[in-house]
Structure formats: C-alpha cells, structure tokens
FILO-483649 format. One line per 10 residues: number of its first residue (from 1); for each residue x, y, z of N, C-alpha, C. Coordinates in pm, 1 decimal. Each point is the difference from the previous one (the first is absolute). Layout:
BEGIN
NUM = X/Y/Z/X/Y/Z/X/Y/Z | ... .
***
This chain:
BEGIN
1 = 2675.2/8450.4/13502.2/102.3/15.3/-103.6/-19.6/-107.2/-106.5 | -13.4/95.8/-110.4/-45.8/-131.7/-99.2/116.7/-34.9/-85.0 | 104.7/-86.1/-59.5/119.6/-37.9/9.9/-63.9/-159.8/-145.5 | 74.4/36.8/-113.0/-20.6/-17.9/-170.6/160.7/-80.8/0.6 | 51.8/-209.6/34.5/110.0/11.0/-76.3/-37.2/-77.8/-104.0 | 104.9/29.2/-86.0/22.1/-66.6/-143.7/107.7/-97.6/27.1 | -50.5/-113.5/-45.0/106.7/-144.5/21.6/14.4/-40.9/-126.0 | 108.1/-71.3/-63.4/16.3/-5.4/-74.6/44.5/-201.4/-36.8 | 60.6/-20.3/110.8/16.5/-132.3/35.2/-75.9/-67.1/74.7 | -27.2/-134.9/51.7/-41.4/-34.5/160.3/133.7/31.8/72.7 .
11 = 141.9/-33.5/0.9/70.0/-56.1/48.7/60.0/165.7/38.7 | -62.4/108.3/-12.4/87.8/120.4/7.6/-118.3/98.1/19.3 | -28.1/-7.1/210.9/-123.1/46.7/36.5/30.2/106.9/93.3 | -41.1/86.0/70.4/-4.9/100.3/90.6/105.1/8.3/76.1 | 67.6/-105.9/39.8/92.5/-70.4/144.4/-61.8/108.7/127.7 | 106.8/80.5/33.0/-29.9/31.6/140.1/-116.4/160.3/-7.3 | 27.4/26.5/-150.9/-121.2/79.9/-1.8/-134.7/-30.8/61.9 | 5.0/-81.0/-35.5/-217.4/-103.6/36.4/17.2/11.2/131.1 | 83.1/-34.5/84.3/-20.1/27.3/156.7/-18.9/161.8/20.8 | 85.7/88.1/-64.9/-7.1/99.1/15.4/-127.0/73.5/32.4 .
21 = -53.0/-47.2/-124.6/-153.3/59.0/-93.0/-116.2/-63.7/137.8 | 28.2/-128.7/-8.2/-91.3/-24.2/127.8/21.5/37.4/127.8 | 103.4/5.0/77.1/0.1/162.4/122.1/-47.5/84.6/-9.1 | -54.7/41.6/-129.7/-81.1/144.3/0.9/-129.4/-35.2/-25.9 | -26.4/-81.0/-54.8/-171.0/-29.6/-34.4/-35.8/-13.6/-99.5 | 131.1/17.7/-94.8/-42.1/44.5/-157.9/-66.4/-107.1/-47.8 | -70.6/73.9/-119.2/-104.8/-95.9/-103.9/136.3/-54.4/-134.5 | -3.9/-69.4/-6.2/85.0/-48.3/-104.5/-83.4/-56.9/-97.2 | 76.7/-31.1/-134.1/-121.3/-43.5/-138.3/141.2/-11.9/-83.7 | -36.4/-122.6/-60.9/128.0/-32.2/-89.9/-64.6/-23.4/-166.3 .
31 = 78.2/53.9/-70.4/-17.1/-46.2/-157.5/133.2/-78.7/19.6 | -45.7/-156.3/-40.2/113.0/-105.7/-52.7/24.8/-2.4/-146.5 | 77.7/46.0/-65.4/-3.8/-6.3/-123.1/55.0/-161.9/-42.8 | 25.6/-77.9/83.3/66.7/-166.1/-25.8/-184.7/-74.2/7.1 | -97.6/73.5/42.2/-129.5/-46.4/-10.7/-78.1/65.3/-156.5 | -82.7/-109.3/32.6/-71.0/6.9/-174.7/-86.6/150.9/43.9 | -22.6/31.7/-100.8/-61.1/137.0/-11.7/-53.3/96.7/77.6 | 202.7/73.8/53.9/37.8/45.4/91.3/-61.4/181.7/-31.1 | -87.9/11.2/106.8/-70.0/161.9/-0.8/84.1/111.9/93.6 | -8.3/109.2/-74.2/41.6/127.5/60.2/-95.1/110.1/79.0 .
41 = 0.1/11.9/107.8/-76.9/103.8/77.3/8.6/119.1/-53.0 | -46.5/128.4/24.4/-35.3/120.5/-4.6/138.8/57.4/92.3 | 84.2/24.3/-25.2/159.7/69.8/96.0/-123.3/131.0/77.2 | -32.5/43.7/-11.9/-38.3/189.8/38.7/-31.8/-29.4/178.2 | -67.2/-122.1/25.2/-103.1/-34.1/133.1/101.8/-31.8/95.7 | 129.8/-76.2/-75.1/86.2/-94.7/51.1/157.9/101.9/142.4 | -29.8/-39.2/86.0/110.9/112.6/65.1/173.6/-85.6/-28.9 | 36.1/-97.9/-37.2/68.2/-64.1/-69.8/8.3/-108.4/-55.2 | 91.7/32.8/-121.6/34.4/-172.6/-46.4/141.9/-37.5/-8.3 | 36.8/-113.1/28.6/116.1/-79.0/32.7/-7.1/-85.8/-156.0 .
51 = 113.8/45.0/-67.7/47.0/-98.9/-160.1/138.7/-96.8/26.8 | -63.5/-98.1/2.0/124.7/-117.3/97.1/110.1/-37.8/-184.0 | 114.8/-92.0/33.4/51.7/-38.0/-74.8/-66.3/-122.3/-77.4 | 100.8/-27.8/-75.9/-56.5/-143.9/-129.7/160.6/20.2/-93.1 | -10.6/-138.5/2.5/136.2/-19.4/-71.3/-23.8/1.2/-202.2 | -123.7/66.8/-31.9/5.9/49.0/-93.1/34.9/175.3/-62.5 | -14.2/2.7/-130.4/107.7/98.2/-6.8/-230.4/139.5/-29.1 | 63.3/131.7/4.0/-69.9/111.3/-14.9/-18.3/-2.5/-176.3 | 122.6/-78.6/-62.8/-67.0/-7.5/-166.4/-30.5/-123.0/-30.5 | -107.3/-40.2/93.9/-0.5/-157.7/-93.9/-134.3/9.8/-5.1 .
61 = -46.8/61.7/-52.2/-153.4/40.3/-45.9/-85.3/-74.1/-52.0 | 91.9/-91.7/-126.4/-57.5/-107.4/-74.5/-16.9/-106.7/73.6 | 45.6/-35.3/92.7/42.4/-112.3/80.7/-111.0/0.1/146.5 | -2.9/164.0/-2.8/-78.6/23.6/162.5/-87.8/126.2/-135.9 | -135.3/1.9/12.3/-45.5/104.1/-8.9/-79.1/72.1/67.7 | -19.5/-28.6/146.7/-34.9/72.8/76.8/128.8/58.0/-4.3 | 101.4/47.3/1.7/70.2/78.9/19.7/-42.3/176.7/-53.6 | -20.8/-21.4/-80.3/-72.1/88.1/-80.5/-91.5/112.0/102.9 | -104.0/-102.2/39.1/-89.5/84.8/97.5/46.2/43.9/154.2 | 85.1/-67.4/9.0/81.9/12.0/146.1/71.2/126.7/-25.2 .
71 = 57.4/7.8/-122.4/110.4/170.3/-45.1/-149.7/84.4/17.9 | -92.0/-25.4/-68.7/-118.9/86.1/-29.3/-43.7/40.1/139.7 | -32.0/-74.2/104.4/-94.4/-2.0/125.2/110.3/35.6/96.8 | 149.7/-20.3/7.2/85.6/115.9/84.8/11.2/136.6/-91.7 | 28.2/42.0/-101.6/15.5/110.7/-32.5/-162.2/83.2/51.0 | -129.2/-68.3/-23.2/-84.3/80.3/48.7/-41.3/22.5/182.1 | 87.7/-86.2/63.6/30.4/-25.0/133.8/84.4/175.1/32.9 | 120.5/-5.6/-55.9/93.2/112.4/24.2/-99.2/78.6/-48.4 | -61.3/25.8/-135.1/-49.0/136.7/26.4/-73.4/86.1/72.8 | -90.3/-163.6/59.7/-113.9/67.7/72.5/78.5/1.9/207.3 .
81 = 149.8/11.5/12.1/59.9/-8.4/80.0/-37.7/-120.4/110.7 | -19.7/-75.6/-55.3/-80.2/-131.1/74.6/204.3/-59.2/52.9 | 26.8/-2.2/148.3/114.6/-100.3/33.3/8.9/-93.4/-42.4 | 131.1/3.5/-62.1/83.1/-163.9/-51.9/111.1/-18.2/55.8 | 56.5/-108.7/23.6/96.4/-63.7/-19.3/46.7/-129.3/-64.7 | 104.9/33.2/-82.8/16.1/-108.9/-88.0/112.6/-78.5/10.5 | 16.6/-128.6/-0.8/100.1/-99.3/32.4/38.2/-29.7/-64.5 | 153.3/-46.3/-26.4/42.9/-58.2/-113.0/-54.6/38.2/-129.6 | -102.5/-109.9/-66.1/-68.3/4.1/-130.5/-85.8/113.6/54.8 | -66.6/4.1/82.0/-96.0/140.4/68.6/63.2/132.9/-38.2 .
91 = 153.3/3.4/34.5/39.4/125.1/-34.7/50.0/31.1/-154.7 | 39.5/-118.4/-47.0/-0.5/2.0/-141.4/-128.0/64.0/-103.3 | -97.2/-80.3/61.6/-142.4/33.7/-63.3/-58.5/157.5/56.3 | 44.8/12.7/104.8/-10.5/195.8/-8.8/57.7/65.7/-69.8 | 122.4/-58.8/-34.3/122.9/86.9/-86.5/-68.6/-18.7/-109.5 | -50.5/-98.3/-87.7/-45.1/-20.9/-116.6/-88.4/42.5/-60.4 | -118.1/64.1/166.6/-117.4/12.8/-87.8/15.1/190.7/7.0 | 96.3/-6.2/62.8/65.8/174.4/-15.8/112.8/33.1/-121.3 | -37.6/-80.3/-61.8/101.8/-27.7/-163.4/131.6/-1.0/10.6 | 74.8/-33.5/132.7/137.1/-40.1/29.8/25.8/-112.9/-19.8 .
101 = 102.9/-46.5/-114.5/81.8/-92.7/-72.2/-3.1/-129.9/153.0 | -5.6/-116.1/-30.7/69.9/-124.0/81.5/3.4/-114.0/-79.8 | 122.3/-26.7/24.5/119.5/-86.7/-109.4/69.7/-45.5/98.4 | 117.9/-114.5/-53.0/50.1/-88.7/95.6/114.8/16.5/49.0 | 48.8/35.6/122.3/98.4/11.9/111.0/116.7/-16.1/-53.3 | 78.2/81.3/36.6/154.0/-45.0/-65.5/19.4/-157.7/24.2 | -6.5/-15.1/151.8/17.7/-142.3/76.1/-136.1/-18.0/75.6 | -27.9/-128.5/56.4/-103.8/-64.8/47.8/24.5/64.0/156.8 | -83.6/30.1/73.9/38.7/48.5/121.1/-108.9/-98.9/126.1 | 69.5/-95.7/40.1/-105.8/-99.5/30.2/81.6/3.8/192.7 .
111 = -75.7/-3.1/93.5/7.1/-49.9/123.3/57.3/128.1/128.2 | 50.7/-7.5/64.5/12.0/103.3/117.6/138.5/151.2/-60.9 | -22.3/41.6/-17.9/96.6/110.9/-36.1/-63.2/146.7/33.5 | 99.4/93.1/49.4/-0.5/137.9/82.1/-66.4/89.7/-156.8 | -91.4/46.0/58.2/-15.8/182.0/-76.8/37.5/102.6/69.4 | 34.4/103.6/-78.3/-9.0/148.5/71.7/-79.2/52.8/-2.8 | -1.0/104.1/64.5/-103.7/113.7/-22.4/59.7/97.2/-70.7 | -129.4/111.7/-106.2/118.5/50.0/-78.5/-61.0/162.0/75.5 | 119.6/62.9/65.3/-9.4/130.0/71.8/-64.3/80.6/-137.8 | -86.2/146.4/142.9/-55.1/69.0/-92.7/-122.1/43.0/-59.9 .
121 = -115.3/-116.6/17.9/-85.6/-7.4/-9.0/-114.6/96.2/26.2 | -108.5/14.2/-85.0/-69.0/144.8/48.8/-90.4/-53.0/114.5 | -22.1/116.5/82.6/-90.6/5.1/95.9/-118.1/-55.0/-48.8 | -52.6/-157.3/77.6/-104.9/-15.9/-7.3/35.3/-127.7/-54.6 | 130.6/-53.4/-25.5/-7.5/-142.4/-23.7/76.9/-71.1/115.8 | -31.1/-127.1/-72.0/54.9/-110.1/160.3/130.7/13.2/-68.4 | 87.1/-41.5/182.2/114.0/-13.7/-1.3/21.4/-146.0/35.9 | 112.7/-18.6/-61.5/46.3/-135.6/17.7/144.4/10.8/110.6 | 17.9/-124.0/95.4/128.1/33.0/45.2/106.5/-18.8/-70.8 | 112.3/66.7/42.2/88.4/27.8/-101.1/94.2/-163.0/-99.9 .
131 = -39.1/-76.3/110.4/17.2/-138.2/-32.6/-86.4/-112.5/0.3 | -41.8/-61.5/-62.7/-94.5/-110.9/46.0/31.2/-145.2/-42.5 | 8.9/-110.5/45.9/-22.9/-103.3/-86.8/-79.4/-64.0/-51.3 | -92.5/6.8/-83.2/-118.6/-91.4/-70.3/8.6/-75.4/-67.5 | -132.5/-84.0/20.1/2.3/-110.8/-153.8/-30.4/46.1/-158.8 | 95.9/-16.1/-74.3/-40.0/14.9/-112.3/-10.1/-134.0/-85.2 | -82.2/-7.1/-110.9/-54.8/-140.2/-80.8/-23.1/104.0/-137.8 | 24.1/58.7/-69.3/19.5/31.7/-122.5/111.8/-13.2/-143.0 | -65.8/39.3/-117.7/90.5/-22.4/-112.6/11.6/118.3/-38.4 | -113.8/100.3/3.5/-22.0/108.7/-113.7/18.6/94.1/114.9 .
141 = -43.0/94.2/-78.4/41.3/168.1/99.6/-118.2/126.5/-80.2 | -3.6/71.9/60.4/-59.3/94.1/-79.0/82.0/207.5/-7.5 | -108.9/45.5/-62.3/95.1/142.8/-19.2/-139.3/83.7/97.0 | 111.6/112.2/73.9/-107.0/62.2/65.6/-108.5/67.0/-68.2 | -144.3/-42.5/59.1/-118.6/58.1/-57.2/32.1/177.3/-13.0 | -3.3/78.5/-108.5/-12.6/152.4/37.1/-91.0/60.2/112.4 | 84.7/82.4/5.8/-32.6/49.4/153.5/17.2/-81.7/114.4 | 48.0/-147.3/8.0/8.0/-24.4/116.2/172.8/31.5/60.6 | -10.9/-52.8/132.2/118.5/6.6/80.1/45.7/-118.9/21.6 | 156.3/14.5/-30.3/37.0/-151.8/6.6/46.2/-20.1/214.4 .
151 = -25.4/-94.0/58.4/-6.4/31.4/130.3/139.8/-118.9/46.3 | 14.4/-105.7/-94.0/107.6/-95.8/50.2/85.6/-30.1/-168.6 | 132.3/-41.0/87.4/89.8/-106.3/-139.7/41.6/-105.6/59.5 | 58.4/-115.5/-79.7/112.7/-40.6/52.4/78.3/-26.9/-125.4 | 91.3/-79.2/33.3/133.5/-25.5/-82.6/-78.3/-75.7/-99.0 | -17.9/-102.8/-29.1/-51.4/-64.3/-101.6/-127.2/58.5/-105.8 | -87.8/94.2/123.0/-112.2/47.8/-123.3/18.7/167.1/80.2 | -10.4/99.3/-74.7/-25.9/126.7/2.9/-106.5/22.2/74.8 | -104.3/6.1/-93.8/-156.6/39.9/84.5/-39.4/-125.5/24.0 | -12.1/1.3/151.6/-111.9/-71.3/72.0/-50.5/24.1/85.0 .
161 = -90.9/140.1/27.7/-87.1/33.1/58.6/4.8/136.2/-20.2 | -158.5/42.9/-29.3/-52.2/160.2/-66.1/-118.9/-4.1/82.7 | -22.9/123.2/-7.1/-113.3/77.0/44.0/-71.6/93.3/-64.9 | -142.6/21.0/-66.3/-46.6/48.1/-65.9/-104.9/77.4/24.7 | 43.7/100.8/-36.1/-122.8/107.4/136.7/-17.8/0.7/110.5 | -117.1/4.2/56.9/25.4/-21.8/129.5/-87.9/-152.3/83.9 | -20.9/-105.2/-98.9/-3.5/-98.2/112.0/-37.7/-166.0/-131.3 | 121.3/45.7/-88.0/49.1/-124.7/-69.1/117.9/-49.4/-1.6 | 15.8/-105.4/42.5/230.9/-24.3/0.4/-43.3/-180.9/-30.8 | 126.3/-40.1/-61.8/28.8/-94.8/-101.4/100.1/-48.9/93.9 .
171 = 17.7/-139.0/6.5/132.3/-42.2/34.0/46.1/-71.8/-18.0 | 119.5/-88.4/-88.7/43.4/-37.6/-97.2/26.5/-149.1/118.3 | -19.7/10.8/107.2/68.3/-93.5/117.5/-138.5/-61.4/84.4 | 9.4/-88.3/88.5/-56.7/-60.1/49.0/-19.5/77.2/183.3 | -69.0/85.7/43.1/-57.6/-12.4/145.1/-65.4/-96.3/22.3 | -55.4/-15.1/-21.1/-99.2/-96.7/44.1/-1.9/-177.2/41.5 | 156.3/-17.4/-35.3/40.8/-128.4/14.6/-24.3/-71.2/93.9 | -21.3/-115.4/46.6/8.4/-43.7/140.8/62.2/-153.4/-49.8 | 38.9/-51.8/29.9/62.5/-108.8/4.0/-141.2/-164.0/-71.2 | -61.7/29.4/19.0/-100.5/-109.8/-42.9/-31.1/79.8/-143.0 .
181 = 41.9/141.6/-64.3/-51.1/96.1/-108.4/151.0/-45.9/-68.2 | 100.1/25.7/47.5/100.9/-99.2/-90.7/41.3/-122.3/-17.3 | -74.3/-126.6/167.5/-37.7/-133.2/-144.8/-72.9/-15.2/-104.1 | -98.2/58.4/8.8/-65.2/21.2/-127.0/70.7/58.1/-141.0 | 99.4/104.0/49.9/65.4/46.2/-149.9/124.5/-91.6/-30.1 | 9.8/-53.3/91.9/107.8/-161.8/-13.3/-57.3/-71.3/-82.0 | -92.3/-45.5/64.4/-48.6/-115.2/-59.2/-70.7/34.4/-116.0 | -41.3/65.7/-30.8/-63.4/71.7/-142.5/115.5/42.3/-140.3 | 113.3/67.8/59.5/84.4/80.1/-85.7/166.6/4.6/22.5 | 0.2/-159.6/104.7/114.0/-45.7/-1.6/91.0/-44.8/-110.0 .
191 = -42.7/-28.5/-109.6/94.7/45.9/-138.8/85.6/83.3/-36.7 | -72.3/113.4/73.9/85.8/156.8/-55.1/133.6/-12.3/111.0 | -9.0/-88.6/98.3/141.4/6.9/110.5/157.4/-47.5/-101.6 | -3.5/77.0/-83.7/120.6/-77.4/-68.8/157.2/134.7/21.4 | 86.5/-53.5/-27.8/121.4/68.1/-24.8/-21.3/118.9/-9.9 | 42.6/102.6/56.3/-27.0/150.9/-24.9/36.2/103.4/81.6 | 38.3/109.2/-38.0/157.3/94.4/84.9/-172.8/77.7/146.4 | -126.9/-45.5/-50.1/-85.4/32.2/111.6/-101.4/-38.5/63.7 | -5.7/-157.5/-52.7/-34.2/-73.8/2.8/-1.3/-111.1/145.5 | -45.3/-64.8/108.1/73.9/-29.6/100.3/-109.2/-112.5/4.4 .
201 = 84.1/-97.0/61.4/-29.3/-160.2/6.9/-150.1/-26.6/97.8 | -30.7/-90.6/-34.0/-138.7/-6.4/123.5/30.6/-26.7/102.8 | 108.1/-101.4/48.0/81.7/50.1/151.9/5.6/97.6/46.0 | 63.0/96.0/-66.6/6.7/129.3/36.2/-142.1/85.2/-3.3 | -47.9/-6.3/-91.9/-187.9/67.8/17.1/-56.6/-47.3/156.6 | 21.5/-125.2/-27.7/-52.7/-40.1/140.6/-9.0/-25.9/133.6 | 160.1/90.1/11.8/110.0/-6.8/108.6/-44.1/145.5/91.0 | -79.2/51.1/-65.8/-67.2/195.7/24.1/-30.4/-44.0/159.8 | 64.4/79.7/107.8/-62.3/29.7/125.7/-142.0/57.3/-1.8 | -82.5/-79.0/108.6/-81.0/54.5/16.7/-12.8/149.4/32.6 .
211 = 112.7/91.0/25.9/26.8/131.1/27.3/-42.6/41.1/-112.4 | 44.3/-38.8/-145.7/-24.2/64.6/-124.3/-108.7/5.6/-3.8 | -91.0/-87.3/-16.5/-142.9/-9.2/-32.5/-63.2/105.7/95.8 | 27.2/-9.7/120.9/-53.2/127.0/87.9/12.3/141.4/-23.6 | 131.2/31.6/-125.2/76.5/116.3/-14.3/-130.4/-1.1/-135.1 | 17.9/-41.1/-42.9/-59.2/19.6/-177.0/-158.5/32.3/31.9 | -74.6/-103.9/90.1/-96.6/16.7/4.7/-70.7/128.8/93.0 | 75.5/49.2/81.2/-9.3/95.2/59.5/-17.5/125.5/-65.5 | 144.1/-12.7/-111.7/13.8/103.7/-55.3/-114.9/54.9/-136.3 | -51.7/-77.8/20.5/-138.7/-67.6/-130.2/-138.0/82.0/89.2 .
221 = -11.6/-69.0/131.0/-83.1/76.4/91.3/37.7/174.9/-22.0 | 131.6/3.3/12.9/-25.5/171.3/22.5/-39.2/50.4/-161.9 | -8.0/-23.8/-88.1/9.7/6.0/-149.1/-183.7/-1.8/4.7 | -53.6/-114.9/-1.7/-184.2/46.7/11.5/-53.0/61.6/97.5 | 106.7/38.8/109.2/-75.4/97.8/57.8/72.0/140.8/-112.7 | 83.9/34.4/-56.9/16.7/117.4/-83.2/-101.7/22.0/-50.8 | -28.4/-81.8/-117.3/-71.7/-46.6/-62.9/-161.1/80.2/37.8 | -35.9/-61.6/88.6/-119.9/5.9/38.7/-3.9/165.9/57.9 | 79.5/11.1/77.0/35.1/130.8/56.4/6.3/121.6/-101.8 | 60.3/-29.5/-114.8/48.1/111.6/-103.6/-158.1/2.3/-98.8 .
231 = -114.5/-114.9/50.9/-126.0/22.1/-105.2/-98.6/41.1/83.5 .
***
C-alpha cells in the first residue's frame, strides 16, 4: 500500500494514523511543504493520501505558494479517484481545489466538543455515530464541495465532515489526536486559547480521558479502512 501525506507544519504530523499505516505495511512518502523545495508525486500510482492540518489559512497564497500546487495536485488526485482524506486545512484544501468558498468561522472552534452525524446519507458513504466528541483547532470553515455529502455538524460550525464520491471525505476535526499530537498544538498555537463561547482552556484540552483518544482514534481506523475499501 503505497500511502502520499502532505504536511504542512512539523508540529502537526500523522498522530495515531502512522501506527495505523505501519500495521499494515504501508509505504508512506511525505511532501513537507515547511521544507525548502517541497516536491509533488504522481497521485494515479498512489492507493492513498492523508492532507494533515496547518494553522494557515487555504487563501494565503502570497504568503504560502505552494498552496497553489497542493489545490492543483488534489484536484488531479480526485479526478483520477486516487483516496484522500483531508484534515482540518486537508479538508479545506479539498474543498478549495473543488472551487468551494473557505472563509472564516462565525466563532473559533478550538478543543474537545461533540459533532453529529447528519442522517440520510447516500449509500456508500461513511457513517458517523450519531454523537461524537472530537478535537477541533480551527478558525475558518468551508462550503460543501458540489456533489459532495455533508456526513457531520455541530453547533458551532455546520459542515464538518463530507464525502466525495466514493473514497474522498474532509474533516474539519481532529481523529488523529493522541495526547503528545496536542502538546504540540499547545505549545505551537497556544495563543489562539483565548475567551470564546467555543473555545476551551488548556486544562480542559488536557484533562481528555484516555477513553477519548481511543474513541476518536478508532473511529479514524474504521474511516481508512472505508476509504481504502470504497477504492
């Protein structure tokens, strides 16, 4: 299994995915775009790629211009039905390079808070349970790509999690967390912990039972096996 992620930070890496990927044997290969003259593979060969978060925004082009080729090299990913999943900025940058609008969040939606699942969904996409609690670390939001399916909400952001054909989904939230994957977003992007109706203290970020992390990451496991299963 040959397995393409896109990183965008150091400090915001695989978490419990990489164990995942190595239980199976997979070949992994990373483009760092935080490294100097960061290259893009051929998507067609690739049986997936994993697009992790970055606390930069999908329009800061001038600022990041690999961004540019990253919209370019997932949109030719989806066509040629090559598996994605996109995280945070990952799922932003699918939405984007499928010409769906992302602009900034009513409110900041930062640390452990419940999604739903949104009933309904067509045959052939993942289901989410009807409740979950995840980490979220975002500002912005995006609008569903056409044609996709929106698969989760919660109270603070609408869409956060789609499915696009049959083996691309975006997710506006964090699986992959593990507890050493959010000191790192502490200690990196502990600024953004300020006053806010969704916002929640690093006590509290860091107070997460180890039950959660087992719930999220699990639920992440059944998601690349979809994934993989639906290509």
């Amino acid at each position: 299994m040959r397995v393409h992620i896109l990183q965008h930070v150091a400090f915001e890496g695989p978490g419990s995915a990489s164990a995942w990927l190595t239980a199976r044997g997979a070949r992994v290969d990373y483009t760092r775009f935080f490294d100097a003259g960061p290259e893009l593979p051929d998507p067609r060969p690739l049986d997936l790629i994993i697009a992790l978060g970055g606390p930069m925004s999908v329009n800061d082009e001038q600022a990041h211009p690999w961004l540019r080729e990253e919209k370019r090299f997932l949109g030719e990913a989806i066509h040629h039905g090559t598996p994605i999943l996109g995280i945070c900025l990952g799922a932003q940058l699918i939405a984007a390079a499928c010409g769906a609008r992302v602009r900034a969040a009513r409110s900041k939606e930062i640390g452990w808070h419940p999604v739903t699942a949104v009933p309904g969904g067509e045959s052939g996409c993942f289901a989410f349970p009807v409740h979950t609690t995840v980490l979220h670390w975002h500002g912005e939001t995006f609008d569903l790509p056409e044609g996709a399916v929106q698969l989760a909400r919660s109270v603070a952001c609408e869409n956060q999690a789609f499915q696009l054909g049959r083996s691309v989904v975006g997710l506006q939230f964090h699986l992959e967390a593990t507890p050493d994957s959010v000191d790192l977003l502490i200690r990196n992007c502990g600024h953004e912990l300020v006053d806010g109706p969704w916002i929640q203290s690093e006590a509290d970020i860091r107070a997460a039972p180890p039950s959660t992390y087992q719930t999220i990451n699990a639920l992440l496991s059944d998601l690349l096996y979809h994934l993989l299963d639906r290509a």
